[in-house]
Every structure is written in C-alpha cells, then in structure tokens.
BAVEX-789155 format. One record per residue (C-alpha): residue in three letters; x, y, z. Coordinates in steps of 0.05 Angstrom, whole numbers. Layout:
N
R  res  c1  c2  c3
R  ala  X  Y  Z
...
END
This chain:
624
R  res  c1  c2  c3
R  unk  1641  2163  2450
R  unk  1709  2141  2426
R  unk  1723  2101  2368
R  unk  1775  2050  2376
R  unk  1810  2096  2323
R  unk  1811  2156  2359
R  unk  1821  2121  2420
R  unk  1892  2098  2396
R  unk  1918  2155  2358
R  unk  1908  2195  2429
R  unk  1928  2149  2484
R  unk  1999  2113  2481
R  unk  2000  2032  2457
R  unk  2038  2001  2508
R  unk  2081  1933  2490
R  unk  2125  1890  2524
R  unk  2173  1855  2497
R  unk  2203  1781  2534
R  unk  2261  1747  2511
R  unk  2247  1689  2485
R  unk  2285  1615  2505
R  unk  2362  1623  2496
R  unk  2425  1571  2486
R  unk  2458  1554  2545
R  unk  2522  1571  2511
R  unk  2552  1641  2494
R  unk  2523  1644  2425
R  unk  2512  1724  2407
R  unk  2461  1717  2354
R  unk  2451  1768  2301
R  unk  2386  1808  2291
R  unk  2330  1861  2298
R  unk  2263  1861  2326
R  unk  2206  1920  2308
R  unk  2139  1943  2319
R  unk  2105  1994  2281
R  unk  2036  2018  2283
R  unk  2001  2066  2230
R  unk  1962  2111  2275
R  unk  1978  2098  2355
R  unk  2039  2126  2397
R  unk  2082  2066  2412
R  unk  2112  2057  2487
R  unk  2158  1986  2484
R  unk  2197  1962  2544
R  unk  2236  1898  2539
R  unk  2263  1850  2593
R  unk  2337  1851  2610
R  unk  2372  1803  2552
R  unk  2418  1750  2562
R  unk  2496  1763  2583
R  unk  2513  1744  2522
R  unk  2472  1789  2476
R  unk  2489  1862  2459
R  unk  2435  1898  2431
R  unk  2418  1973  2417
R  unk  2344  1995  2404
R  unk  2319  2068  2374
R  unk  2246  2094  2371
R  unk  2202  2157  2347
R  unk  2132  2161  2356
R  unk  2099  2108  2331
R  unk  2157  2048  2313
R  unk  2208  2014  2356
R  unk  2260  1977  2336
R  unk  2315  1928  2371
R  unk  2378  1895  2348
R  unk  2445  1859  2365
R  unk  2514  1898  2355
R  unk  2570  1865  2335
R  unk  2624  1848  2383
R  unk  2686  1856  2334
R  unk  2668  1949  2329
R  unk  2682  1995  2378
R  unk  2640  2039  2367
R  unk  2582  1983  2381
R  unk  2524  2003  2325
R  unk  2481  1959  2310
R  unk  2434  1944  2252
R  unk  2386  1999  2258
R  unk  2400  2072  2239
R  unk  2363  2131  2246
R  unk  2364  2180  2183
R  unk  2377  2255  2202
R  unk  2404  2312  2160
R  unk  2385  2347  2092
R  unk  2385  2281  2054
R  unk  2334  2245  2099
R  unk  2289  2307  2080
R  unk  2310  2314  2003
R  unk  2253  2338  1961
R  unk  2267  2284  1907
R  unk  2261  2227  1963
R  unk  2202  2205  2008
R  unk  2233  2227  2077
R  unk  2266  2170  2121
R  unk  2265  2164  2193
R  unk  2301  2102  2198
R  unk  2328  2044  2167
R  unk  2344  1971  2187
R  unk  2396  1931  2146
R  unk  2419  1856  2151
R  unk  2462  1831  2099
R  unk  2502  1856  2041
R  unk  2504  1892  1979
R  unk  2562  1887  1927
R  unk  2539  1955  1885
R  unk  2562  1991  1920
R  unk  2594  1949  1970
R  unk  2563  1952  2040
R  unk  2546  1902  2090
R  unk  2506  1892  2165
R  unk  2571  1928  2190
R  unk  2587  1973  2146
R  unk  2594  2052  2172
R  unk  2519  2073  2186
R  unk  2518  2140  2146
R  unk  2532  2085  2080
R  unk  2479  2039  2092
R  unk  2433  2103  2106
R  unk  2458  2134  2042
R  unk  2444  2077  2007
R  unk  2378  2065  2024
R  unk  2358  2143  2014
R  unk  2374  2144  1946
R  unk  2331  2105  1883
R  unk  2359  2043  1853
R  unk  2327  1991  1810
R  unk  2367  1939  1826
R  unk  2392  1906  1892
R  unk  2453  1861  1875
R  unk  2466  1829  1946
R  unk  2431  1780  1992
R  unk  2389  1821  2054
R  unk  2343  1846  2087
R  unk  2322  1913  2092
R  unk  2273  1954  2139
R  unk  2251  2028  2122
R  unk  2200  2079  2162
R  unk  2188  2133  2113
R  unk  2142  2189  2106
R  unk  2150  2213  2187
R  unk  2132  2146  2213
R  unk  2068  2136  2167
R  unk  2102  2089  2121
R  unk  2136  2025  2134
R  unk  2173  1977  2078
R  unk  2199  1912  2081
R  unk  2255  1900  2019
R  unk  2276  1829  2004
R  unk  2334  1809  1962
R  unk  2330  1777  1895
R  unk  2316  1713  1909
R  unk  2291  1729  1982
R  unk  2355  1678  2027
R  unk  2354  1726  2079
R  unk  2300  1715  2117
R  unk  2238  1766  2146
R  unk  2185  1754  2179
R  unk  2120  1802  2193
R  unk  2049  1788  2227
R  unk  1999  1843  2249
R  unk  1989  1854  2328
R  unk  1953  1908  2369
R  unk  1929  1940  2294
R  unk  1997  1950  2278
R  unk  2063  1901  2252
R  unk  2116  1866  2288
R  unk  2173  1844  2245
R  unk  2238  1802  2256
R  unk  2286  1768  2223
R  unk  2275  1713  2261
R  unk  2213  1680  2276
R  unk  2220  1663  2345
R  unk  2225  1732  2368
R  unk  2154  1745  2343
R  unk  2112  1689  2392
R  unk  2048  1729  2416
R  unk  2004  1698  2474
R  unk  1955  1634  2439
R  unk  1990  1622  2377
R  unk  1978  1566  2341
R  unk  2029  1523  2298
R  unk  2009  1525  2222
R  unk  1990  1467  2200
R  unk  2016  1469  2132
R  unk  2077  1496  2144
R  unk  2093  1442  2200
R  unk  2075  1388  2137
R  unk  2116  1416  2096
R  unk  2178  1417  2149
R  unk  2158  1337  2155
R  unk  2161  1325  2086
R  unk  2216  1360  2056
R  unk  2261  1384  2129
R  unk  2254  1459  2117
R  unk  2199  1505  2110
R  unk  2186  1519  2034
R  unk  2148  1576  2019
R  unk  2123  1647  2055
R  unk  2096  1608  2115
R  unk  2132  1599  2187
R  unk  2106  1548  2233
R  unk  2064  1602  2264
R  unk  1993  1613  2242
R  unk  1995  1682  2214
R  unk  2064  1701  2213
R  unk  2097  1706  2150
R  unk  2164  1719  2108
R  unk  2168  1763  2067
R  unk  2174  1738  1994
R  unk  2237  1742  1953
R  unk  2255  1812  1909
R  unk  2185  1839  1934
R  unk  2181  1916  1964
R  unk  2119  1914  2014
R  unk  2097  1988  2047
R  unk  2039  1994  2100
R  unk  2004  2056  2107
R  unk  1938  2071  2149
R  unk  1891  2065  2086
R  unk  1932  1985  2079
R  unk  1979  1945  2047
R  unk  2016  1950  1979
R  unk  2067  1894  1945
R  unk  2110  1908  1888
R  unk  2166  1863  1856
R  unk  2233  1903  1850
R  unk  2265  1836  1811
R  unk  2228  1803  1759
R  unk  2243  1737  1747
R  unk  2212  1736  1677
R  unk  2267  1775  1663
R  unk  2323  1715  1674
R  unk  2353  1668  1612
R  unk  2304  1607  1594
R  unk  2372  1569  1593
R  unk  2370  1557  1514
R  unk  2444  1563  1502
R  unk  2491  1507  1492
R  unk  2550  1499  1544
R  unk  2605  1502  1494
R  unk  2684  1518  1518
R  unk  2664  1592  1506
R  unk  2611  1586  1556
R  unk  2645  1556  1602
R  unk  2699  1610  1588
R  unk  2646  1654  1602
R  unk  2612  1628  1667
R  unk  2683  1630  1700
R  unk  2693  1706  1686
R  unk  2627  1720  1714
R  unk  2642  1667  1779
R  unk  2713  1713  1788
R  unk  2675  1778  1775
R  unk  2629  1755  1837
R  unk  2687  1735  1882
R  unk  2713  1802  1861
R  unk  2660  1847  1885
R  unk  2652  1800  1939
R  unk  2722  1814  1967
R  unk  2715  1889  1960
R  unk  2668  1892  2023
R  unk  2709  1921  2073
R  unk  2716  1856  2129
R  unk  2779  1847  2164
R  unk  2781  1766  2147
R  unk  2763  1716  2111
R  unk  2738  1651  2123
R  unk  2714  1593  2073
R  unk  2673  1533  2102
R  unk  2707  1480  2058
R  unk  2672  1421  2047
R  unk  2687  1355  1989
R  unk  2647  1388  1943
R  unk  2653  1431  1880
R  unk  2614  1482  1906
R  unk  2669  1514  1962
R  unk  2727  1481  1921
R  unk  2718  1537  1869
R  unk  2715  1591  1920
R  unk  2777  1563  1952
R  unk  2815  1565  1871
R  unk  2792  1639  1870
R  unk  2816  1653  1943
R  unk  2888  1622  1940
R  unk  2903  1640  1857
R  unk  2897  1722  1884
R  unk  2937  1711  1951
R  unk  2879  1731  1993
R  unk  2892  1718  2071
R  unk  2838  1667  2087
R  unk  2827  1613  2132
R  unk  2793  1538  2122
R  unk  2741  1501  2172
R  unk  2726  1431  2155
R  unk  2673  1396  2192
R  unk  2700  1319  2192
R  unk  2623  1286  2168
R  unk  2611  1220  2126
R  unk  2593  1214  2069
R  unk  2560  1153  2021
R  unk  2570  1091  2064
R  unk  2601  1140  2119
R  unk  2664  1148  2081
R  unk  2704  1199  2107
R  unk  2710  1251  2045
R  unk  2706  1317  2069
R  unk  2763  1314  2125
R  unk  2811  1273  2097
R  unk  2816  1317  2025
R  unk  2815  1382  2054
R  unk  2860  1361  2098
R  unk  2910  1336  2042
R  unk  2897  1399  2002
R  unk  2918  1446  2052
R  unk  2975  1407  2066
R  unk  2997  1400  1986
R  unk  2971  1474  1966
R  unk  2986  1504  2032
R  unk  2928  1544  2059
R  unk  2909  1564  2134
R  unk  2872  1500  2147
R  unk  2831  1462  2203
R  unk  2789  1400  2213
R  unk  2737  1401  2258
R  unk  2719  1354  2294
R  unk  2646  1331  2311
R  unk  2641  1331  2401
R  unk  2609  1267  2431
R  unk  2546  1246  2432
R  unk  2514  1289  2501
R  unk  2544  1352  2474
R  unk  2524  1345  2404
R  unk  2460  1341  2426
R  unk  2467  1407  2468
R  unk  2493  1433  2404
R  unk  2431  1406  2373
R  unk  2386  1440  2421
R  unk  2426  1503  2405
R  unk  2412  1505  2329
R  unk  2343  1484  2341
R  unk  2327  1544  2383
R  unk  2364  1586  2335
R  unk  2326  1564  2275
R  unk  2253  1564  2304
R  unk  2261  1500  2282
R  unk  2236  1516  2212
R  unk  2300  1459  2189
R  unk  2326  1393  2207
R  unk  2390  1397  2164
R  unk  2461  1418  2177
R  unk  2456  1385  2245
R  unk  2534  1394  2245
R  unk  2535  1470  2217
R  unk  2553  1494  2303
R  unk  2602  1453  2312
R  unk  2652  1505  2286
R  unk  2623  1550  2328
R  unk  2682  1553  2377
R  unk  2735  1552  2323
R  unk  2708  1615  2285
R  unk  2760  1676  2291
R  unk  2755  1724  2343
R  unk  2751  1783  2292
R  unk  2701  1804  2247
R  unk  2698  1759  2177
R  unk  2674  1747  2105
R  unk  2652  1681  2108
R  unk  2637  1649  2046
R  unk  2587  1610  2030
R  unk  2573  1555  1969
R  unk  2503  1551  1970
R  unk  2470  1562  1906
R  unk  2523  1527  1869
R  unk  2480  1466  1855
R  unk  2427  1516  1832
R  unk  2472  1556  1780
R  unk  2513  1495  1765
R  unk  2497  1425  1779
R  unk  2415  1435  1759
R  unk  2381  1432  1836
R  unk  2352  1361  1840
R  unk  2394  1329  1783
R  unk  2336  1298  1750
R  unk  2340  1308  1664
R  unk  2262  1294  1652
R  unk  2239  1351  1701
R  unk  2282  1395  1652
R  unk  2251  1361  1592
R  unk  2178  1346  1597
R  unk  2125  1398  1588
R  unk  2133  1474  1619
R  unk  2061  1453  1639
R  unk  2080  1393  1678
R  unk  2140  1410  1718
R  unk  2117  1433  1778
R  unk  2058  1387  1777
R  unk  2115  1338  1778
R  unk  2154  1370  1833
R  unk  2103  1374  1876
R  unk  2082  1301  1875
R  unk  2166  1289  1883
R  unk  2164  1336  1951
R  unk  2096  1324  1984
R  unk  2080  1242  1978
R  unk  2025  1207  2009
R  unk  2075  1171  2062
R  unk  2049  1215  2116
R  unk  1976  1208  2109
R  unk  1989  1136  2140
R  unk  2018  1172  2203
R  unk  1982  1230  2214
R  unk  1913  1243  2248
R  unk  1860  1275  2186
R  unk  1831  1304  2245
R  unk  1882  1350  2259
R  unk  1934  1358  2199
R  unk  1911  1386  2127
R  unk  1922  1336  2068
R  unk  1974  1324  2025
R  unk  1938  1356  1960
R  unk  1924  1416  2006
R  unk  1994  1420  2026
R  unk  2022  1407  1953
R  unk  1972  1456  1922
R  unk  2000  1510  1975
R  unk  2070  1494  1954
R  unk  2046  1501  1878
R  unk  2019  1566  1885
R  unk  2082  1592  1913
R  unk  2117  1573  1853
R  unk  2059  1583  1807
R  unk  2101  1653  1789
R  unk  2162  1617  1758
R  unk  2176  1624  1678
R  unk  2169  1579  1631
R  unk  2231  1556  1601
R  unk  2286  1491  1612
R  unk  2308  1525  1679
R  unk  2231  1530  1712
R  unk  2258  1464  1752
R  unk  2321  1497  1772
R  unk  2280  1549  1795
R  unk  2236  1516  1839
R  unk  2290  1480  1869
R  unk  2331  1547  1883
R  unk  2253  1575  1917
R  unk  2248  1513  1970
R  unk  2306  1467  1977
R  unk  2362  1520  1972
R  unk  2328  1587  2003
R  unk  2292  1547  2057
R  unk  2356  1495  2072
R  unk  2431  1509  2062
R  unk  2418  1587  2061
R  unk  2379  1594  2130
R  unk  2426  1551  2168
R  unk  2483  1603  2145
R  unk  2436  1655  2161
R  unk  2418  1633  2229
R  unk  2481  1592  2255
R  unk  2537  1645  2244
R  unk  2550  1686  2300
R  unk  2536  1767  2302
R  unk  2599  1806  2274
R  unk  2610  1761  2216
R  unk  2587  1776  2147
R  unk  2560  1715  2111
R  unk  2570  1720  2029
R  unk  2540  1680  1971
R  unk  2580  1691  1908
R  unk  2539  1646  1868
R  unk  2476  1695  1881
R  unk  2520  1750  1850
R  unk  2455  1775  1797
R  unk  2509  1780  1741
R  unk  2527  1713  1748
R  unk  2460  1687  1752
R  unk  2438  1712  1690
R  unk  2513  1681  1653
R  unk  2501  1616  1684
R  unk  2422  1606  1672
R  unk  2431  1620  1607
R  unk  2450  1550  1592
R  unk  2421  1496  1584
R  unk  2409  1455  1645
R  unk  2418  1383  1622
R  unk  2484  1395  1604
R  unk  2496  1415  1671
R  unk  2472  1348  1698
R  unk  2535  1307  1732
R  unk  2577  1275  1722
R  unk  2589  1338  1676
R  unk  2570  1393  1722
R  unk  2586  1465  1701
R  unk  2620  1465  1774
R  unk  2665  1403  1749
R  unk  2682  1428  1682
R  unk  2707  1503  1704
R  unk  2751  1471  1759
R  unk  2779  1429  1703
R  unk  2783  1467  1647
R  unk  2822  1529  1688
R  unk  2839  1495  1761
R  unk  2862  1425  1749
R  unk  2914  1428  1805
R  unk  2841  1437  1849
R  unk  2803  1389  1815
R  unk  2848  1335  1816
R  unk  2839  1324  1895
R  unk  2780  1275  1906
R  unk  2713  1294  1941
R  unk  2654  1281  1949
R  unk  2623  1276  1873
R  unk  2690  1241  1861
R  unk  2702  1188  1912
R  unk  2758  1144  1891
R  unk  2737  1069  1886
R  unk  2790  1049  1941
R  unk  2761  1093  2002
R  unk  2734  1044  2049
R  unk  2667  1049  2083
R  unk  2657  1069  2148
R  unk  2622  1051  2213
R  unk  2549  1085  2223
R  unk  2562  1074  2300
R  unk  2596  1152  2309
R  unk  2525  1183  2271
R  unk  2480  1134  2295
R  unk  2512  1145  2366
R  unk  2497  1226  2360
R  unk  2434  1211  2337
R  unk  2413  1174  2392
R  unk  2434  1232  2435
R  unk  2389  1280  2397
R  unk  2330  1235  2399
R  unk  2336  1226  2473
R  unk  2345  1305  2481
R  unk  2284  1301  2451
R  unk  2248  1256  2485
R  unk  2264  1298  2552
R  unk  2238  1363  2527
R  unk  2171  1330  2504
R  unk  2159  1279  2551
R  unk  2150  1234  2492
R  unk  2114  1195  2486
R  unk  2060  1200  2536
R  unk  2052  1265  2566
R  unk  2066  1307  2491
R  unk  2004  1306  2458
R  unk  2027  1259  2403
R  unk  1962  1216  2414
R  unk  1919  1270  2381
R  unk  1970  1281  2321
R  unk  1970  1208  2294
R  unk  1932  1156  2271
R  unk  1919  1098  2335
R  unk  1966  1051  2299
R  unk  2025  1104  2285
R  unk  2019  1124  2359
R  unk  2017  1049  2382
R  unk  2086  1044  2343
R  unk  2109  1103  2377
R  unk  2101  1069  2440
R  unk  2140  1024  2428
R  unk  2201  1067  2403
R  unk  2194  1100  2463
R  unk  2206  1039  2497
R  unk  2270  1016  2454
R  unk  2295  1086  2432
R  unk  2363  1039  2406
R  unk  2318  1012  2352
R  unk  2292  1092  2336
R  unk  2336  1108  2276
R  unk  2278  1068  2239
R  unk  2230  1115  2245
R  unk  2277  1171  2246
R  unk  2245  1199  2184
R  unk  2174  1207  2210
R  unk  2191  1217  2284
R  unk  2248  1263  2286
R  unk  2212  1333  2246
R  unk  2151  1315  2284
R  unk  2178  1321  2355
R  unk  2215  1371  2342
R  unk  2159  1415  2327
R  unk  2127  1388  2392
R  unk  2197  1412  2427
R  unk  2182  1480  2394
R  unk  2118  1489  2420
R  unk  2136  1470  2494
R  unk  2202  1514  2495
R  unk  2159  1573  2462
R  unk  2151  1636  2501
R  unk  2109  1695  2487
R  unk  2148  1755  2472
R  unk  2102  1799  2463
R  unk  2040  1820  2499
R  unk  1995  1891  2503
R  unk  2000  1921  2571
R  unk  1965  1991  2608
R  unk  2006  1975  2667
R  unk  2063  2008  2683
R  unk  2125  1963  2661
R  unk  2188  1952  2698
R  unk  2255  1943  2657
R  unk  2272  1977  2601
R  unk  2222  2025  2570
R  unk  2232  2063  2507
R  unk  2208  2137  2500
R  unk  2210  2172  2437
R  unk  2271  2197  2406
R  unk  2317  2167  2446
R  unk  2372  2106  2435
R  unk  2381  2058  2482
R  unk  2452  2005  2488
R  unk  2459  1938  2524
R  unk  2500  1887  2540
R  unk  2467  1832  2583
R  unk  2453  1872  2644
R  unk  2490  1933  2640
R  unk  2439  1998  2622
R  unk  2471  2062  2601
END
C-alpha cells in the first residue's frame, strides 16, 4: 500500500483558490498569494478576480504563486519573477527558481516596480545586510527550498500557515482563509486592548507573520529560522544629545531622504500632517527643489481643533509647494470608506480610520510616497514616558505590559471563551523578551507593537498598487545615529524632531502644528467625528446583526451583554462604549464577511488552472 508520502509525490495536489470579499469601490490592491509544497506536484486554479484587480501568476512543479501588477507600467509585471539564465544556476549560489518582492531597498536602490532582471539580481547574489523595508519570497534549490525574508524591523507584513502538508503565504492575511478557521483568541485581545495586532499572531488560529529581520527556509526534512539583523547589535542610547549630535542626526535624516529619492519613481508624494514627523520630510523635499505634491487630510485634533488643515494649508501658501486639503466625505460614505479599509486590513487595526480618504486624490502615475512613521520611534521616544527609560532593564517590559494589556476587559468578556489578561500579556512579553538591555529597550518595544503593527500597516495596506510607499526614518544608517542617544533627552517638549527643524529649518518650524498648538486656536465641535462615527457603528451593526443574532451573548459576561442591549437600542448614546464595543464587533464583522479561499479539490476545476511552467495575466475578466 501507499503511504500518504508516496501517494503525494506521484499524484498531482489539486487547490483552488476563491477570492475573498472585495470593496465596492475601484481600489486595486497590491499583493501576492503562494502555495508551496515540499514533496507533491501542485495544480492551482483560481476564480475570475474582480474588474478592478490585475494580477499575473507563474508556477513550476511544486509552488504557485499570484500577484497584482501595477497599473502605471506597460509592460504589466507584477511582483513575482521567475529566475532563468547562467546566474540562477551559478555554482557559488543555491539555484533560484523564482523570487517574490514587495517593497524597497535603498542599497542598491530597487523597489516592488523596479525592472525584474534587478530585483532577480539582487536577490541571487549574498548580502548581509537588507537596508529597506519588504518583503521577500524565494524558491531555491529546484523547488525544494522555500524562504521567507523580512526586513529589519519586519513593517512589511507576511503571513504563512501550513495547508494540505505544504505552505500558503500572503502578504495579506485575508487571502489565506481555509474552510473552519477559527479566530485566535489572543490575537483578537490584543486588537481590543491596544487597536492593532502586536506580535507574530493574525486573528487566525495558526496563521502567522513572519517575524522582523528573520530568514525562514522549509525543506522536506522541516523548518529552519535564522536572524539576518541583530538587534543586539544597535546603540544602548548612552550618548548625550549635544549640538554635534543633533548636527549629526540631520546628516544621517538627509543621507536617508537621499537614497530614498534615488529609487527610480516618476513622483512624489508626502502625506503632510501637523506634526514633526512629515514636516521634516517636507524641509528636505522643498530645500533640493524636488517636484512633489502635498495631501492633507482635514482631522481634529485636542479638543477637535483644526491643526492639520489649516497649517498645511498656510505653509503651502507662504512656502509655495503643490498642495491640497482633503476633505473628510459625509457620514454614509465614510462609513463605506470604513468598510473598505476594514476589508483591506483583515481588520488586524482600528486606527487611521481617515487614511482612504485620499484615495481618490492620489496621482494617476506611479509615486514615492513618503511616509513619517517611525519618527516618534527615532525621535520623540515611542510612548513619551521618562521612567520606562529609567527604571530597571529588568522591569521595563514588565511595565509595558501591564501599560498595554489592563484588567478593564476581564469585566466584559466571557472567561469561558477569551484567554486572560496575564495569558495575553505574557504572550506579548515573550515577543519582546529578545530586545537589549539598554535606555532604548522601551523605544524598542514601542517601535515592535505600536509602530510596526499601527501607522506602518495602514500605509502598507491602504495605498493603492503602483505606488511605492517609503520610510526614511527606517533608513538602518540612521537608526543606528539616532538610537545612539539618549532617549530622555528626546522626550517633548524637546524632541530630536523639534530641535533639527529648529536648529537648521526655522522657516519650517516656525508654522504651528500639532505638538505646538497656539493658545488662541479655538476648540471645535465633536458633532462632524461623532456624526461619522455613528455611521461606522451603524455599518456595523448591519453586517453583524448586532446585537441579537451575532453571537455576542457567548463572548461577554450577562451584565456586559445586558448593556449591549441597550446600546443597541440607543446607538446615539454608543460613543460611550465605543472603546469596548467598536474592536469587538469588528472582529465579529470579520468573521461573517470571511470567505474561504482556499480549499483541496480531486475534481476537475473550472476557471483558471495553472500548469507548470507557464505564466498566466489578468485583468478582471479578460484571460490571455
């Protein structure tokens, strides 16, 4: 008799792969889909996608892989290349059959874009060091190997599980739903407590991201995990911020906008907010005379003062830059727009909630689009609290822990059902339990969950296929300038951020925002935000039939579902409960818009099925 073994190395695993829920809107999101199995032959077919997604899918033997194309390049590649040629076989190199690439690298400077023979040159060759933020998919040694690279600090996201005895893998979650999944429960706490998913969970049960600067290859005899970037090897932050420094920590921030800008994009866009953070990319952008244009998203800020708007809008006008406010829509269609970035982000964050409204007002040509996140990491000391950088090495994530998962839940939620909050906060600890000692271990943690799992995923998720998102603040070199200091004098009012746009861009710095509101703005309504709101919560409410017909009764406590009852009944008074209620039906609206994508089949599939060696191209419909 067979063993299961022999059985699938000599008869073809057949998958199918089903679209999962799209926007209703023309949205061409960006990334790639694979399946890879040590031993069997693979045969995929796919549905037909949506109109609005162009995709273009490869395969040899025993891997498949799937992704989006950009709509700004004729000559439509997408993110997935297949290695050929006397380099793919060099006897110095393992041999390459393929590589997937999502991101950038500024050393040399390539990007998701970028001509396919450099990104397959690139990943061919032996480096030590990966100076960019991406993600990066490799089948090596004729098929028998796969690898999953993360960047330094792991923002761009992949995810992996194991199906069928072999891997699917994405870049986004939501592509990767299998038939009886089941939401993870710590994961789902974690979203509840903190709004994003800290750590190498998803809200699936057994499906996983890979973790940051980590090289992971699967053979048939198993699974091996290296880390490419050590972070033992980054500055305890001992120095003292002197002018020098700060002299210092600008040349590096310039150097970064510098190898930034040599990736070869034909715009440039900056997301300008009131805050330090996109105020010294905009210094760098406009003191070289680089082309660029600025979206503002007009949201309130501290007593729904109108910061962010009003001074970008006065800058452009005084500095004269390509400039435009946009305005949040009304109440029903931000709460499409809601549902939109929802879907999009597998719901693994509940921040940003304004991030799609430029949607419609990005260019309609491919774009560098830069990005501030990490600048309250490098410079303004993540949570801004000077005893976390001050007590005991020992202590500090003890301390962080308590800080991010509280008891407040346990009040809410059914013990039946949901782990505890010491469960939950000793996952979270072990995640970070690899950080170094040092003044900058808090900084750290806070780059590890609020910053990799907030600000960076939105950007990751929420800008459309084509574009090419940048973080100069990630730039490695200046990472290692700027947490060489020491934190608490980075704490504001005296941010590092603050002090290089004053010392060298006073012109910049002397515009209010929104660390330096002057004491004669006005505050404003909370009707416009609590209006949108509203609308969200009631989009919610109609996806998961809340509150009767949802589940909710087995998730809570009787008491916390009696109150919900009651919401449900006056959803005007809702707002009060916004911060219990909100991440918790959301994840019920994830469950009941999931869809199985993939499934194991012996039947013969209709649609789109991929045989072995060949490339396949899409758009919506449309098979050639």
């Amino acid at each position: 008799m067979k063993s299961l073994e022999d059985f699938m190395r000599s008869d073809p695993l057949q998958l199918s792969f089903k679209w999962p829920l799209f926007p209703r809107d023309s949205f061409r999101e960006e990334f790639i889909i694979g399946a890879w199995h040590p031993s069997a032959e693979l045969q995929v077919s796919w549905s037909h996608p949506p109109q609005s997604v162009e995709i273009l899918g490869i395969r040899r033997r025993n891997w498949f892989m799937l992704s989006s194309r950009s709509p700004f390049q004729s000559c439509g590649d997408g993110l997935a290349h297949a290695a050929s040629g006397p380099l793919a076989q060099a006897p110095n190199r393992e041999a390459m059959e393929a590589v997937a690439f999502q991101g950038y690298l500024l050393d040399p400077p390539i990007h998701s874009w970028s001509k396919p023979k450099d990104i397959i040159d690139y990943w061919l060759g032996k480096h030590d060091r990966h100076n960019g933020v991406f993600a990066a998919i490799r089948v090596t040694r004729g098929g028998d190997q796969l690898e999953f690279i993360s960047d330094a600090f792991g923002l761009k996201p992949l995810y992996y599980r194991e199906f069928a005895g072999g891997l699917l893998f994405s870049t986004n979650s939501r592509f990767l739903v299998t038939e009886n999944d089941q939401l993870d429960g710590i994961a789902s706490r974690i979203l509840m407590h903190s709004q994003s998913v800290y750590g190498n969970r998803s809200l699936t049960k057994g499906l996983y991201r890979v973790p940051p600067g980590t090289v992971i290859k699967f053979r048939d005899g198993g699974e091996t995990e290296r880390k490419w970037f050590s972070l033992s090897s980054l500055p305890t932050g001992n120095r003292s911020l002197t002018l020098a420094g700060i002299q210092e920590a600008e040349d590096a921030f310039q150097n970064a906008m510098n190898r930034c800008l040599r990736l070869q994009v034909a715009g440039h866009l900056l997301p300008l907010s009131g805050g330090d953070d996109s105020r010294r990319i905009l210094a760098a952008l406009h003191s070289r005379g680089v082309p660029f244009s600025a979206l503002t998203v007009r949201t309130l800020h501290k007593e729904y003062r109108d910061v962010d708007g009003h001074w970008a809008a006065v800058m452009a006008a005084e500095l004269g830059f390509k400039h435009q406010v946009v305005e949040l829509p009304p109440p029903s269609e931000f709460a499409r727009l809601d549902h939109t970035r929802r879907l999009l982000m597998d719901a693994h964050g509940c921040e940003h909630t304004w991030f799609l409204a430029m949607h419609d007002h990005m260019p309609e040509h491919s774009c560098l689009v830069f990005d501030g996140t990490g600048g309250d990491v490098f410079g303004n000391t993540g949570f801004g609290i000077e005893r976390l950088h001050t007590t005991k090495d020992s202590e500090k994530l003890s301390m962080i822990g308590e800080m991010v998962i509280d008891h407040v839940f346990d009040r809410l939620l059914s013990e039946l059902w949901w782990p505890s909050a010491e469960s939950v906060r000793a996952e979270l600890l072990a995640f970070l339990k690899d950080l170094p000692d040092g003044r900058n271990k808090s900084d750290l943690a806070f780059l590890f969950t609020r910053c990799r799992s907030g600000p960076a995923m939105c950007a990751q998720r929420l800008i459309p296929a084509g574009h090419v998102t940048v973080y100069p603040y990630f730039d490695l070199d200046h990472a290692y300038v700027t947490l060489g200091f020491d934190p608490v004098e980075k704490l504001p009012p005296k941010t590092l951020q603050a002090r290089c746009l004053a010392e060298f861009w006073p012109r910049y710095y002397a515009f209010p925002g929104s660390r330096r509101i002057p004491s004669e703005s006005k505050p404003g309504s909370p009707k416009p935000d609590q209006e949108r709101w509203l609308a969200c919560f009631k989009q919610l409410q109609t996806e998961t039939r809340f509150p009767f017909r949802c589940g909710l009764g087995t998730l809570l406590t009787s008491r916390a579902y009696a109150n919900s009852v009651l919401i449900a009944a006056h959803t005007e008074s809702s707002h009060r409960a916004r911060w219990w209620l909100e991440p918790l039906l959301t994840l019920l609206a994830r469950r009941i818009n999931e869809r199985a994508c993939w499934t194991v089949t012996s039947d013969q599939i209709d649609g789109n099925s991929a045989v072995a060696g060949a490339v396949y191209s899409t758009k919506g419909l449309d098979i050639s």
